[in-house]
C-alpha positions as CSV (number, residue, x, y, z in Angstrom):
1,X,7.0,8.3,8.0
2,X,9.2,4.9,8.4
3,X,6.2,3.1,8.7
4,X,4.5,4.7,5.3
5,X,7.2,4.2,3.6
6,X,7.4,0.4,4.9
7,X,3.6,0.1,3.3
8,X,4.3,1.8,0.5
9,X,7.4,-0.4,-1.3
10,X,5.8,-3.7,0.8
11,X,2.6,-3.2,-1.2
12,X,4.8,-2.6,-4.8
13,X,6.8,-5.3,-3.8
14,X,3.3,-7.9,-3.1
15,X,2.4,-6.3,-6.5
16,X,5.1,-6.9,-8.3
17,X,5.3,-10.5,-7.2
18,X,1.8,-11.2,-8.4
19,X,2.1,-9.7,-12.0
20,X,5.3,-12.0,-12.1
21,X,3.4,-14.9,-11.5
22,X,0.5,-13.9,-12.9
23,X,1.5,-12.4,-16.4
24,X,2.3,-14.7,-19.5
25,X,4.6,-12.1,-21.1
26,X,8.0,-13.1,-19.8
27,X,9.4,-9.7,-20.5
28,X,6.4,-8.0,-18.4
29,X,7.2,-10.5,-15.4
30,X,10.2,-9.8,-16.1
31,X,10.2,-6.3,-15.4
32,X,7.9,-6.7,-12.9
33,X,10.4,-8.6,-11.1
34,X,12.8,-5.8,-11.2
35,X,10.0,-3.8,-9.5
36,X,9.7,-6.6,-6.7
37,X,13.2,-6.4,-6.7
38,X,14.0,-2.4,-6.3
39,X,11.4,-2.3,-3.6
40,X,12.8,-5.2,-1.8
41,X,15.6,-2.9,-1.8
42,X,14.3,-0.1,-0.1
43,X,12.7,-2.2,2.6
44,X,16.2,-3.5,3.4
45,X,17.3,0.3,3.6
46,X,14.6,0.8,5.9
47,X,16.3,-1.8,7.9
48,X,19.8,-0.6,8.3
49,X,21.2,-2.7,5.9
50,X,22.5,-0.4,3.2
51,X,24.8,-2.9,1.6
52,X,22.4,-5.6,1.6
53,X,20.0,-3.7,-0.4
54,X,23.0,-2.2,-2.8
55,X,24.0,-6.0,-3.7
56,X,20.2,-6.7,-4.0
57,X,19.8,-3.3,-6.9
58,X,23.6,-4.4,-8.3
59,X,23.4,-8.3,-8.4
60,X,19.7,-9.1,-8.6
61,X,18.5,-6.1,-10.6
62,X,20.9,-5.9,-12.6
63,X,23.3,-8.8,-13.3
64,X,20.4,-11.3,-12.7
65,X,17.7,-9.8,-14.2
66,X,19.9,-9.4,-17.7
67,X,20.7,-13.0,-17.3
68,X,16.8,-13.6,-17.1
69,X,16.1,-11.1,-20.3
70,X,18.5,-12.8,-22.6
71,X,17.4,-16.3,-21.5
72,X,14.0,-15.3,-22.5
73,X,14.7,-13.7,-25.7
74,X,16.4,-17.0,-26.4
75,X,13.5,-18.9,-25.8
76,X,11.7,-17.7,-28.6
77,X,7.9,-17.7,-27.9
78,X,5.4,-17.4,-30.5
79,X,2.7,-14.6,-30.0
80,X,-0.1,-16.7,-29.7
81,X,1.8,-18.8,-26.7
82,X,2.0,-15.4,-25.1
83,X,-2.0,-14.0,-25.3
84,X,-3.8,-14.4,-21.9
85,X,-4.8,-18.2,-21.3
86,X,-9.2,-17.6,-20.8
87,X,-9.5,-21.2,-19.2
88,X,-10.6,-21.2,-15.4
89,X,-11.2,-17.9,-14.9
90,X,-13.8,-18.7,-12.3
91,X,-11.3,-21.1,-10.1
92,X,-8.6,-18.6,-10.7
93,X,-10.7,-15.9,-9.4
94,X,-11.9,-17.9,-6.7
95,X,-8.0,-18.9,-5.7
96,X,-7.6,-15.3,-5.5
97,X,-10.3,-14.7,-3.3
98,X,-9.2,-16.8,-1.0
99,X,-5.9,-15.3,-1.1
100,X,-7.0,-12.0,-0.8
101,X,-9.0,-13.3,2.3
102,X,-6.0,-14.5,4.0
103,X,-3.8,-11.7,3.5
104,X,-6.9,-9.7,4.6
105,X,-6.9,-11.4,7.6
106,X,-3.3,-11.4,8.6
107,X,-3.5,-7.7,7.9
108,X,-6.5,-7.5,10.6
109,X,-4.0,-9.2,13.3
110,X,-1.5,-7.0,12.6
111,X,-3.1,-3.9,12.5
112,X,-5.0,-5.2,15.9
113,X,-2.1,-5.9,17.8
114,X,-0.4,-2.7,16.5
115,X,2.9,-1.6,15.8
116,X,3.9,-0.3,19.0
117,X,3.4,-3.6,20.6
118,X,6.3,-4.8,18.5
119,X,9.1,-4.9,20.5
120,X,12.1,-3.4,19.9
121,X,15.1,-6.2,18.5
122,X,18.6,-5.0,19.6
123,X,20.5,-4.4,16.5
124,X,24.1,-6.0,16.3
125,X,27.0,-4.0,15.4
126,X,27.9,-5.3,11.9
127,X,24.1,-5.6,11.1
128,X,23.9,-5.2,7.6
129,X,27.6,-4.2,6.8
130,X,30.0,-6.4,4.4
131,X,32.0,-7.5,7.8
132,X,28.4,-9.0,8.8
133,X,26.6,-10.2,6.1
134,X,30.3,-12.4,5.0
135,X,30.4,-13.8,8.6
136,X,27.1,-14.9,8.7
137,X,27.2,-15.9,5.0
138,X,30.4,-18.1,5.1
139,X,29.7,-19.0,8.9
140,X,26.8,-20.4,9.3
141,X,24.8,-20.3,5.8
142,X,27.9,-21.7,3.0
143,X,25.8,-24.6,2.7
144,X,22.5,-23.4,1.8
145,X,24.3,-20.3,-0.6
146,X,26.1,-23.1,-2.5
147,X,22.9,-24.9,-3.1
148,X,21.6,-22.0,-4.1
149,X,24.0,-21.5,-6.3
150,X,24.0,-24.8,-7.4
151,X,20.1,-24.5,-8.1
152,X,20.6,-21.7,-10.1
153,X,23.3,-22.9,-12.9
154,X,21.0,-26.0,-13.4
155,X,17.8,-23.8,-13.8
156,X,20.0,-21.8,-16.6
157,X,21.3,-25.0,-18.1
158,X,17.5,-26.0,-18.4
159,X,16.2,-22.9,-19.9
160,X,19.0,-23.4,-22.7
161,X,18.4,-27.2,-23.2
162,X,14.5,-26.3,-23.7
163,X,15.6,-23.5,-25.7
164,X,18.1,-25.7,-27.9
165,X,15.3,-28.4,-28.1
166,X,12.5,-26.0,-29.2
167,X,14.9,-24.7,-32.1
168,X,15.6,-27.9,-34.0
């Protein structure tokens, strides 16, 4: 049943990321995004880590995603930049061929090998907890969190100048 459930959200979560990519409409990828997002979610449930995947519905779903919708709704796009872009349709198509190919044959290796030949990973005792994720966040990833964060604010501060510039 663990295992279904896996495939199922894995497979809305690999959907979800390919309309966001793959859709013009900002508010479509943008709620396909939450979609990616929710089913991220439950694939961190499936691992144990409840409060992982309860920051990942509260912050990223929530706070970050409204973040996303009102920078888009300040962007103001036109309809006609929004209508589906008809150039390339063969390379696209062969891109995701190719794609599709590779994931295809990942899939093969994994299904050959099996599940049960995974082996099992000892789980620590604060796996997934706020005691464990804060250790291991503030231990040994402050760094790469504070770029993160970093990244983030000056993608924001982008959007808005674009936005600003666009307006005038």
């Amino acid at each position: 049943m663990q295992s279904l459930l896996f495939y199922i959200f894995a497979a809305a979560a690999l959907a979800g990321a390919i309309v966001v990519v793959s859709n013009k409409n900002p508010v479509a990828g943008a709620l396909a995004l939450v979609l990616t997002l929710f089913s991220t979610a439950v694939l961190f449930i499936l691992l144990l880590a409840h409060f992982v995947a309860a920051i990942q519905v509260l912050v990223y779903a929530g706070a970050i995603m409204v973040l996303f919708l009102f920078t888009v709704m300040f962007l103001n796009l036109r309809e006609e930049s929004l209508r589906f872009d008809d150039q390339n349709i063969p390379l696209k198509l062969v891109i995701l061929f190719v794609v599709l190919i590779i994931f295809g044959f990942l899939a093969g290796i994994g299904f050959k090998k099996g599940l049960s030949m995974v082996e099992a990973v000892a789980i620590e005792e604060n796996f997934g907890t706020v005691q464990g994720v804060g250790e291991i966040l503030f231990k040994d990833y402050l760094l790469p969190f504070e770029l993160t964060s970093v990244l983030i604010v000056v993608a924001i501060i982008g959007v808005v100048v674009i936005a600003k510039r666009g307006s005038d």
